[in-house]
VOGU-3710 file (C-alpha; in Angstrom, 3 decimals, decimal comma):
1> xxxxxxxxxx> 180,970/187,158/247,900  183,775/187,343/244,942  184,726/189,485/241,847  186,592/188,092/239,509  188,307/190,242/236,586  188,459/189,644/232,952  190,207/186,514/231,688  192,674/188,704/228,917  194,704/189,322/232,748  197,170/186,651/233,447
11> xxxxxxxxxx> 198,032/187,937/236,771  195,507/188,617/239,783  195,167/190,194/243,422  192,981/188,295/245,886  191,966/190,181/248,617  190,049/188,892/251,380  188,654/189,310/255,270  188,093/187,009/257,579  187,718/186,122/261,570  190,973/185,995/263,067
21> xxxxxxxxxx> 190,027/182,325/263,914  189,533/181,178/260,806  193,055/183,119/259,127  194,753/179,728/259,342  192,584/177,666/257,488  191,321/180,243/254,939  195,670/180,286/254,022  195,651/177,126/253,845  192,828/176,708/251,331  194,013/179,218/248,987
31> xxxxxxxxxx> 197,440/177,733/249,338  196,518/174,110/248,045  194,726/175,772/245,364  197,560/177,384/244,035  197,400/181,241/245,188  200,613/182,910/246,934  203,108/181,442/244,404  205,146/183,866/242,754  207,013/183,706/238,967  210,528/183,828/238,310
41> xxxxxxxxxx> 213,500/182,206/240,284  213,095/181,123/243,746  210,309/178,902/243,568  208,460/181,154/246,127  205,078/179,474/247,190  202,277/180,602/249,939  203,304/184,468/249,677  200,550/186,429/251,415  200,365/189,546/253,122  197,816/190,114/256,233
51> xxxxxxxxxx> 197,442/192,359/259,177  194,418/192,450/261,826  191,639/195,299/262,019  188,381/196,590/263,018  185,625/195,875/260,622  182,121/197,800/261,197  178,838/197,086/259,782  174,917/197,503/260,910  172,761/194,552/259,558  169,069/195,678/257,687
61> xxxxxxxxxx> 165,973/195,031/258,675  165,931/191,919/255,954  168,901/190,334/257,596  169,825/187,207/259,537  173,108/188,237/260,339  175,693/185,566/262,116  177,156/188,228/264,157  175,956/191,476/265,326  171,635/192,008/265,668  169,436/193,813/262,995
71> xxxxxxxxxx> 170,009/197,796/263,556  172,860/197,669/265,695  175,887/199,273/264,611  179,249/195,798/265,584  182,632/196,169/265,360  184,597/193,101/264,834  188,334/191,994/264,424  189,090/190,806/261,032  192,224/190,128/259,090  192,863/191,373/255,462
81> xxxxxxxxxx> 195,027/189,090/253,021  196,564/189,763/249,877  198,080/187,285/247,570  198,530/186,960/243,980  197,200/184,288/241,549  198,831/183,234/238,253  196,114/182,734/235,714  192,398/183,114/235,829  191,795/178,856/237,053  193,955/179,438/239,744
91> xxxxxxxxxx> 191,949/182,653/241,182  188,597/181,050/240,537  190,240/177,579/242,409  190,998/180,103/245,346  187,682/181,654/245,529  185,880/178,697/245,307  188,033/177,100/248,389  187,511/179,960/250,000  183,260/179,946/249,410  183,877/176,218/250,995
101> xxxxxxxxxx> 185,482/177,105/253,654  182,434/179,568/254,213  179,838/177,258/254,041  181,404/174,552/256,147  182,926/176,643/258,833  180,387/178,848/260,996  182,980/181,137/261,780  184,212/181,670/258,280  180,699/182,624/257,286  181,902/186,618/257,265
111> xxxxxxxxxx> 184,086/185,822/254,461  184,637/188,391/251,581  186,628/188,345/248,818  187,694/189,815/245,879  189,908/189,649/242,953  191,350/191,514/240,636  193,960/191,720/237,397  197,511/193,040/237,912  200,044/194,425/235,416  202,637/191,447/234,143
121> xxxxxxxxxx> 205,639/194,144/233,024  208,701/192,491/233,357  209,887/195,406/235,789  206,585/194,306/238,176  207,683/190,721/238,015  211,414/191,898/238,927  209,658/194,162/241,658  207,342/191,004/243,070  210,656/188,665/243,390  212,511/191,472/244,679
131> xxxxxxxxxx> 209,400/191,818/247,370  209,000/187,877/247,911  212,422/187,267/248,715  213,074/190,550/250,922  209,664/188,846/252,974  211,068/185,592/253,238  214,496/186,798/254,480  212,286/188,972/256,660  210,802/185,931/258,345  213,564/183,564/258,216
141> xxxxxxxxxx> 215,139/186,554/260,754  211,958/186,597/262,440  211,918/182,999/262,882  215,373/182,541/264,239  214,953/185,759/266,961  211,689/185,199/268,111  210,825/183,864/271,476  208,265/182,397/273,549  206,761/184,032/276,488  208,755/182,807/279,219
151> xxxxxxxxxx> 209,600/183,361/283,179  212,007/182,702/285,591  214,673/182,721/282,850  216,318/183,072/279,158  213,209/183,027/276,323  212,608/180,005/274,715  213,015/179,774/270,790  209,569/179,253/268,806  207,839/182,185/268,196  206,141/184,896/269,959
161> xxxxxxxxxx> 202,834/183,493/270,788  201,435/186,593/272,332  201,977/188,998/269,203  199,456/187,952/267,135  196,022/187,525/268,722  194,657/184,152/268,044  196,271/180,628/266,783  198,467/181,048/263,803  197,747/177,201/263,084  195,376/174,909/262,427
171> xxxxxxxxxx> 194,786/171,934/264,118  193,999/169,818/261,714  197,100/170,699/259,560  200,087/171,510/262,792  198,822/169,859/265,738  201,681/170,297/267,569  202,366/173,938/267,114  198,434/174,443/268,159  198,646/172,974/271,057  201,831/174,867/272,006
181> xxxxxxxxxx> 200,148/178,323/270,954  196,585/177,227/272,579  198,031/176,824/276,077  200,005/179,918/276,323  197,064/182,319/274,706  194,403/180,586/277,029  196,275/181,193/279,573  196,754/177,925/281,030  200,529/177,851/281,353  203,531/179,809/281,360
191> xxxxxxxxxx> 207,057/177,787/280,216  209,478/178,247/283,194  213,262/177,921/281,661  215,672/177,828/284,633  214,751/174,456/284,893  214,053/172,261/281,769  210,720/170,505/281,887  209,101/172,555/284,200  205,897/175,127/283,449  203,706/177,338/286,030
201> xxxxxxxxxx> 199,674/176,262/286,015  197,732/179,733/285,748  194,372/180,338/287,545  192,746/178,866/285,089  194,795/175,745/284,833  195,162/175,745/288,646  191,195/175,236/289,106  191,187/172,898/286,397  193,390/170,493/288,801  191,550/171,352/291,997
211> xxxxxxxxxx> 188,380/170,364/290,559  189,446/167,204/289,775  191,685/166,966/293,080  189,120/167,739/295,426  187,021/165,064/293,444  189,555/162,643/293,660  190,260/163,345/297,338  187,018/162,529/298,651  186,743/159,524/297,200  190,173/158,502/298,455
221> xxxxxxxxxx> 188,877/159,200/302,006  186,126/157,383/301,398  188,446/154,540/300,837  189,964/155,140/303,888  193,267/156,249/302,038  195,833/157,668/304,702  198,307/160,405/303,162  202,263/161,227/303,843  204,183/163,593/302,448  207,642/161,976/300,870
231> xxxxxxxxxx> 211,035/163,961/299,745  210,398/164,663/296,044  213,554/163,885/295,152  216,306/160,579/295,944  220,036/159,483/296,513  221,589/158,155/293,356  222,206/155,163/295,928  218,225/154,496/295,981  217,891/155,250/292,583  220,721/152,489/291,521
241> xxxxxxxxxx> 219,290/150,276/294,158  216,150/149,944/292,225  218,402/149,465/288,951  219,874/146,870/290,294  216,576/144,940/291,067  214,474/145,800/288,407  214,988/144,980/284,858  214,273/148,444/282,754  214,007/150,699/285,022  215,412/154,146/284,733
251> xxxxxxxxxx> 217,594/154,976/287,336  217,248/158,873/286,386  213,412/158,409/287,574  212,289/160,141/290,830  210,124/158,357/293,606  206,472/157,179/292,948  204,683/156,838/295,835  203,252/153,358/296,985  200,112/152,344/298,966  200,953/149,059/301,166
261> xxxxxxxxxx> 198,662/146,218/302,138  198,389/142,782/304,327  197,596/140,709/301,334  197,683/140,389/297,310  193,663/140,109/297,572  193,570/143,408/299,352  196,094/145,527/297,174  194,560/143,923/293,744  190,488/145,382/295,278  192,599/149,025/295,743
271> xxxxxxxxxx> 194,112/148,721/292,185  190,537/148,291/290,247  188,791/150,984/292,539  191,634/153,819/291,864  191,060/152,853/288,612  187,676/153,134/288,292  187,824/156,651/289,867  190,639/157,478/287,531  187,502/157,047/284,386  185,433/158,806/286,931
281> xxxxxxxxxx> 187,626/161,865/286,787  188,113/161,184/282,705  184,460/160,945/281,925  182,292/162,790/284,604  184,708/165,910/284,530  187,245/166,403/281,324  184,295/164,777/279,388  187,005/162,140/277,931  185,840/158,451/276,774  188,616/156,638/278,917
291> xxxxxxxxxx> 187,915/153,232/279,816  189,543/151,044/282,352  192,091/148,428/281,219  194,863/146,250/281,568  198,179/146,769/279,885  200,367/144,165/278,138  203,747/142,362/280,042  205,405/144,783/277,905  203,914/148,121/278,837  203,365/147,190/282,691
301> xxxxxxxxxx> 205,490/149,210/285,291  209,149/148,178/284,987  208,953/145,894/288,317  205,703/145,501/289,025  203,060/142,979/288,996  200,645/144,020/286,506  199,422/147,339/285,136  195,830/148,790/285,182  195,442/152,077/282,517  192,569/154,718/281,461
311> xxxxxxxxxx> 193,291/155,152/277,737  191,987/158,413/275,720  192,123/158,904/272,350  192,690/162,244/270,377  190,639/162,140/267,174  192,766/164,633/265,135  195,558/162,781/264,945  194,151/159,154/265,252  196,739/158,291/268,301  195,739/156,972/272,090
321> xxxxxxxxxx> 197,101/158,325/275,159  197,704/156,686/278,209  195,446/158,948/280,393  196,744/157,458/284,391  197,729/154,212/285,332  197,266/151,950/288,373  200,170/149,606/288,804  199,793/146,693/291,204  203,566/146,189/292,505  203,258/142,757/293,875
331> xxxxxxxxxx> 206,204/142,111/296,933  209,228/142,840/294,370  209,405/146,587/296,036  208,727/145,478/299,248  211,380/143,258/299,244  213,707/145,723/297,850  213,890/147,624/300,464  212,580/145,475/303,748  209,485/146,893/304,213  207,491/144,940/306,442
341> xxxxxxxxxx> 204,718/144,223/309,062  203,733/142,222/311,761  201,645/138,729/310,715  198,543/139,243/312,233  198,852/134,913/312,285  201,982/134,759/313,282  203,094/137,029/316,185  206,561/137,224/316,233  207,106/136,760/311,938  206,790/139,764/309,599
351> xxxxxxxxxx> 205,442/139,827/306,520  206,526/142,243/303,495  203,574/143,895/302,693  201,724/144,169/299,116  202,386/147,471/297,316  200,689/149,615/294,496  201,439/152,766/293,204  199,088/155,330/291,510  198,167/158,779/291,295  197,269/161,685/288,856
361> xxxxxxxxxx> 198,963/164,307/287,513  197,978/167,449/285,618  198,732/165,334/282,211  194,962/164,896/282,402  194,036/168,499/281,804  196,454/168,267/278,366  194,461/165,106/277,260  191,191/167,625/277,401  192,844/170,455/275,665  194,031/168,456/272,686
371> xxxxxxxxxx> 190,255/166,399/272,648  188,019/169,431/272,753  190,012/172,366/271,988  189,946/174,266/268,461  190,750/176,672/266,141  189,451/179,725/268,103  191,011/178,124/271,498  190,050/175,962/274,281  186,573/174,181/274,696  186,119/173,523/278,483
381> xxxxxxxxxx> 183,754/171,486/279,969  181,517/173,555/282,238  182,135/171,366/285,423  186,150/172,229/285,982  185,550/175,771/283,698  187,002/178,253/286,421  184,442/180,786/285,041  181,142/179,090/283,521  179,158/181,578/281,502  180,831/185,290/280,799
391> xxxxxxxxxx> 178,563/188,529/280,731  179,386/190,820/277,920  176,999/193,865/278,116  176,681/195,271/274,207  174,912/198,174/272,246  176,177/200,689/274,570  177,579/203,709/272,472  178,617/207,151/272,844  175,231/208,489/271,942  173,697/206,652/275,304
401> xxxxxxxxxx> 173,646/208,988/278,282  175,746/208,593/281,631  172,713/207,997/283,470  171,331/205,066/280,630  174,793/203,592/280,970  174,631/203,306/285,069  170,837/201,921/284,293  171,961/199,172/281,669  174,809/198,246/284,224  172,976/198,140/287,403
411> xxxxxxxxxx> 170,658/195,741/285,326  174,098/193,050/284,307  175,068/193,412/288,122  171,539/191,780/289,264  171,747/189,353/286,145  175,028/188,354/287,720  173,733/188,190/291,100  170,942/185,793/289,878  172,937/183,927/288,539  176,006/183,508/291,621
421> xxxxxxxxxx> 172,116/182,771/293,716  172,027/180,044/291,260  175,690/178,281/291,867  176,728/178,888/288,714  180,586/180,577/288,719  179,910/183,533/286,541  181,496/187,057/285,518  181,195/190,502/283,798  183,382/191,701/281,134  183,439/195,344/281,625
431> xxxxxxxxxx> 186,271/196,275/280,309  186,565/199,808/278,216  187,988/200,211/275,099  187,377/197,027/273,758  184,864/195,942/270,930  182,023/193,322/271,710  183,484/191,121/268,911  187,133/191,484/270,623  186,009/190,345/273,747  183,827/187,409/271,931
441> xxxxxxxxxx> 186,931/186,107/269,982  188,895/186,069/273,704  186,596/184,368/276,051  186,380/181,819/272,833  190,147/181,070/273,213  189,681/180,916/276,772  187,339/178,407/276,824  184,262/179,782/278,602  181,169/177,455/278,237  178,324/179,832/277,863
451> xxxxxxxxxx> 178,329/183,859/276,705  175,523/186,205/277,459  175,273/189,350/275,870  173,144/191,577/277,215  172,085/195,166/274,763  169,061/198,081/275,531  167,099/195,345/272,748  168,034/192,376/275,150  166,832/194,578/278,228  163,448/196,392/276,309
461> xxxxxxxxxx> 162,587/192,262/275,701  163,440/191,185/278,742  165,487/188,288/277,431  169,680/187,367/277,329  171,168/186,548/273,966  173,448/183,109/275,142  175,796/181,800/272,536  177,258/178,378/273,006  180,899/177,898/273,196  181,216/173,839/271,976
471> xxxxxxxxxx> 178,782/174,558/269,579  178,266/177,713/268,799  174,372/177,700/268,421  172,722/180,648/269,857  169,526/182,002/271,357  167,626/184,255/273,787  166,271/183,355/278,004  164,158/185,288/279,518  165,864/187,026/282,696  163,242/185,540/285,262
481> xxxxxxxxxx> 164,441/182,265/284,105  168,046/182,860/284,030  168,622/180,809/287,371  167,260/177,623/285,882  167,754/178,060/282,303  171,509/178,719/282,376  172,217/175,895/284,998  170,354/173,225/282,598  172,100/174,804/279,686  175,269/174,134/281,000
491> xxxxxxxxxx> 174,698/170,866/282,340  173,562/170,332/278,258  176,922/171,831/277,430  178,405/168,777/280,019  176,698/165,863/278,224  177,132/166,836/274,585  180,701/167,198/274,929  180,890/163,740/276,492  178,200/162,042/273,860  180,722/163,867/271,316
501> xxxxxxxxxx> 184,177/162,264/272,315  182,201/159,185/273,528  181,233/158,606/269,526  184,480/159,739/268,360  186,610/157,328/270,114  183,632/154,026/269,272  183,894/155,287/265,529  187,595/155,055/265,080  188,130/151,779/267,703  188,491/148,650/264,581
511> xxxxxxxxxx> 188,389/145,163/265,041  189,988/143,443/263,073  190,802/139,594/261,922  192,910/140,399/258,822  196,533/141,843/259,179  196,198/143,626/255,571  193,813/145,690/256,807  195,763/147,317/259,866  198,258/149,921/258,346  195,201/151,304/256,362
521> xxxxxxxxxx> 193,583/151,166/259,153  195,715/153,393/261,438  196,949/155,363/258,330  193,061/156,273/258,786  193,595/157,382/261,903  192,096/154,728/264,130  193,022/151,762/266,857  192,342/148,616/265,993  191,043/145,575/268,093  193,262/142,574/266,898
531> xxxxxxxxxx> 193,904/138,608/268,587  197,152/138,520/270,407  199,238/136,115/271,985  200,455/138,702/274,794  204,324/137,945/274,366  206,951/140,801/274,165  208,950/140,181/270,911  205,696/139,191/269,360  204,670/143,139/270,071  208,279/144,276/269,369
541> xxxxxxxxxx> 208,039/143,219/265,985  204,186/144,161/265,522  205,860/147,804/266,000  208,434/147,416/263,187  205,869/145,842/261,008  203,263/148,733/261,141  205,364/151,664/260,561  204,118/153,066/257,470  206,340/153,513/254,166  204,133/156,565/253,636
551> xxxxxxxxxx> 207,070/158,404/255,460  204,708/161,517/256,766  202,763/161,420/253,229  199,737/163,280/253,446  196,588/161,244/253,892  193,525/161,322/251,385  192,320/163,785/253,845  194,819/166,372/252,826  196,961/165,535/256,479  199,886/164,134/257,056
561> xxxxxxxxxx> 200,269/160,349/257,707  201,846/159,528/261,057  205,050/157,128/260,303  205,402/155,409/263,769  204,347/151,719/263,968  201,353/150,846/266,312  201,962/149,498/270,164  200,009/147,909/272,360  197,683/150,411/274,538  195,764/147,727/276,909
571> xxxxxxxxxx> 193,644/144,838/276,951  189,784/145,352/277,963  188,717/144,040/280,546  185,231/143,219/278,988  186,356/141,153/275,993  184,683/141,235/272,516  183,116/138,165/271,173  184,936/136,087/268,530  188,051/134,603/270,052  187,714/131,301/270,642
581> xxxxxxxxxx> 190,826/129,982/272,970  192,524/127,498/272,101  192,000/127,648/268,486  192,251/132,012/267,792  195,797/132,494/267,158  197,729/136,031/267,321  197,057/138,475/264,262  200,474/138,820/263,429  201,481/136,426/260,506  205,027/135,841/261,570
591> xxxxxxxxxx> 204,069/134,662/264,975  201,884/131,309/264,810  201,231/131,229/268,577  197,549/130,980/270,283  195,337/134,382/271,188  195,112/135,237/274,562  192,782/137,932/274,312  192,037/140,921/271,796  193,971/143,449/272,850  193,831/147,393/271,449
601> xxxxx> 197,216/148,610/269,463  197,570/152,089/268,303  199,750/154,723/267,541  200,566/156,809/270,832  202,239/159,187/272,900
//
């Protein structure tokens, strides 16, 4: 709801509260429509005061409130914000962005705001510089001492992710910084500084990977994959060895380990099946659409063969990401370094076997954080989710007796036990002195697929209010269903987040058979499908011919336009109809050559 004053005032305070989730994009809404910019010198724009709070309310018997149930007294964390507004258009502008933000975010829904006229004496204009520019000095200090959350060593400049509860940014509009802040507050990963490039996996994180390990792992066996532990690190003699041999390799890499075989037949069969269980792990458990492909001569492993890739895609900036790669490594390696066996033909003669390298790493759990995550944290999926559903017993106040307390307790410990009968990994959040709407908003950022609260209204009915993490839709199972309800729930949970990402990435991959249309095309945030004739300064100069002139404009959707120009990301195996060889030749207009196949370019990582 919204006031507005009197339209004689020039000069106007907007207050309003909101979910800590939905801070960063309420800010930015009023921003673009011209609130938080102060008169005078200085040019000061998107001023705004806020600070977090406890909001209380008890919904009527008429409601259908979006948090809380009818007659129960909630407690939720809200933040208050104050800015001004210059002129009576600019307040309404802000209110109305802010009433849109409502009705297209669920968790904005709480919004309320108000507005109203401020004195314009030129000693309260002199006072509102005087305050603008003591806050920005204020945060320009801020900015330059504050420190991430760190161990092992000396902070790391950025920020103090853990003093403010919940993501400062968007993720539509700082993608970057949200990613940074939504690892540390999930409590994923902790930055470890004595050595650069390193991090420590949490709990969390940690079951994350042995999910997908112990997946993995089997499947290897199956294959009748041996393993041997190697030194992590080399000589700088090996390392300049392989310099030496192989053109563009780094010599500051460290080992990859290789799988060897008899024959090019036999290492080319291991190649395609890794990479089919490297999708497996993609789409069965981080719920990512990454297909199996080939990559170009030019993005192959620096001395290998030929390169097999799963490529992802991250929607919110329109760029791919190589997800894991398969290289098959030919002899060159081999070679290198006389390895050799026996020829099972030929006893007596050795042969230099046929190596390929592969393997996972935990990159894969960032390619699910940045697909599914959001503004109130991470989304897991609830096959690798370390706990699946969360228990959060509500409605108990001080007016409940010691012995109705113990009761309503004793009655979360058997829904918990029902539901640990039932496989599925679940817990209780007991904790004291914590609202129901505090511990909501932090199994959100957590990632948690399924919450069940559980009140005296829940227990007098029988039922368990669920509310959905990836979608946030809500509703009530009765507790002698609990064990089959909540496992089919979650495996619903498991498929929509799939279907989701599956139609994101089909939506946004183009093809294309006019050059004109690319840049607009990945200035739209897509890849494209184009004809290509395969060859390395063909795709060199593809790169410099895509890079937008936009120069990090923003886009018509109000975010900024990436600048980089496209590369190749692979070459499907399944090829689309419509290139004819022989007579197809390569999109680029410089280049004149034949097609060899459509291959997919993008922006990337």
């Amino acid at each position: 709801m919204a006031s507005v004053a009197s339209a004689a005032a020039k000069r106007f305070k907007l207050v309003f509260f909101v979910p800590p989730a939905s801070l960063a994009a309420c800010k930015t809404a009023i921003f673009a429509a011209g609130a938080g910019r102060y008169p005078g010198a200085g040019n000061y724009t998107e001023c705004c005061w806020s600070s977090l709070g406890t909001g209380q309310f008890r919904p009527g018997d008429s409601a259908n409130p979006h948090i809380g149930k009818v007659g129960e007294l909630e407690e939720v964390q809200e933040a208050r914000v104050e800015t001004l507004c210059m002129g009576e258009d600019t307040v309404k502008r802000a209110v109305e962005a802010l009433k849109k933000k409502r009705n297209a975010d669920a968790d904005a829904r709480n919004i309320v705001a108000m507005a109203e006229p401020q004195e314009q004496s030129k000693s309260a204009l002199k006072k509102a510089e005087k305050q603008a520019k003591m806050a920005a000095a204020k945060a320009e200090k801020a900015a330059k001492t504050a420190t991430l959350p760190v161990v092992g060593g000396a902070a790391k400049k950025g920020g103090d992710s853990k003093e403010i509860i919940g993501i400062t940014v968007s993720k539509e509009t700082d993608f970057p910084q949200w990613y940074q802040e939504l690892v540390i507050k999930a409590e994923l990963v902790e930055y470890y500084s004595e050595i650069s490039g390193f991090y420590i996996l949490r709990p969390a994180a940690m079951h994350i990977w042995n999910e997908i390990r112990a997946w993995f792992q089997e499947r290897i066996q199956d294959m009748g994959v041996d393993e041997t532990s190697f030194p992590m690190f080399l000589s700088a003699k090996s390392l300049e060895k392989e310099k030496e041999h192989v053109e563009g390799f780094a010599p500051e890499l460290a080992w990859v380990t290789k799988a060897a075989h008899l024959t090019e037949k036999l290492a080319e069969e291991e190649v395609l099946q890794i990479l089919e269980l490297y999708a497996g792990v993609y789409e069965r458990s981080l719920l990512c659409a990454a297909k199996p492909y080939r990559k170009t001569e030019n993005e192959k492993f620096a001395g290998g063969y030929w390169t097999s890739t799963c490529e992802a895609y991250i929607p919110t900036n329109g760029r791919g990401i190589q997800g894991a790669t398969s290289h098959a490594l030919g002899q060159n390696f081999s070679k290198m370094f006389d390895i050799t066996v026996e020829d099972p033909e030929k006893k007596g003669d050795k042969i230099h076997v046929w190596q390929n390298s592969w393997g996972l790493s935990t990159r894969v759990i960032g390619v699910m954080v940045m697909l599914h995550g959001d503004d109130k944290g991470l989304v897991l999926p609830p096959r690798v989710s370390k706990i699946q559903a969360i228990i959060i017993p509500v409605g108990i106040t001080a007016k409940m007796t010691l012995e109705d307390k113990d009761a309503h307790m004793k009655r979360v410990d058997e829904i918990r036990a029902s539901l640990k009968s039932a496989k599925v990994r679940v817990d209780v959040d007991s904790r004291e002195g914590y609202t129901p709407g505090f511990k909501f908003a932090d199994w959100e950022m957590k990632g948690v697929p399924l919450r069940l609260e559980f009140g005296p209204k829940d227990a007098a009915n029988s039922v368990v209010s669920f509310a959905r993490r990836d979608t946030g839709a809500k509703g009530t199972i009765p507790i002698d269903e609990l064990a089959t309800q909540v496992p089919a729930l979650l495996q619903t949970i498991q498929q929509d987040l799939y279907n989701k990402a599956d139609e994101a990435y089909k939506s946004h991959r183009l093809q294309l058979t006019q050059w004109e249309k690319v840049v607009p095309a990945l200035d739209s945030r897509n890849v494209v499908l184009i004809p290509f004739c395969e060859e390395p300064p063909c795709e060199e100069r593809i790169k410099e011919m895509t890079k937008s002139e936009n120069g990090g404009e923003i886009g018509p959707d109000g975010r900024q336009l990436p600048s980089m120009g496209m590369k190749s990301l692979c070459i499907p195996f399944e090829q689309p109809e419509g290139l004819v060889q022989g007579e197809t030749k390569c999109l680029n207009p410089e280049c004149g050559k034949l097609a060899k196949s459509w291959t997919m370019f993008g922006r990337s990582y």
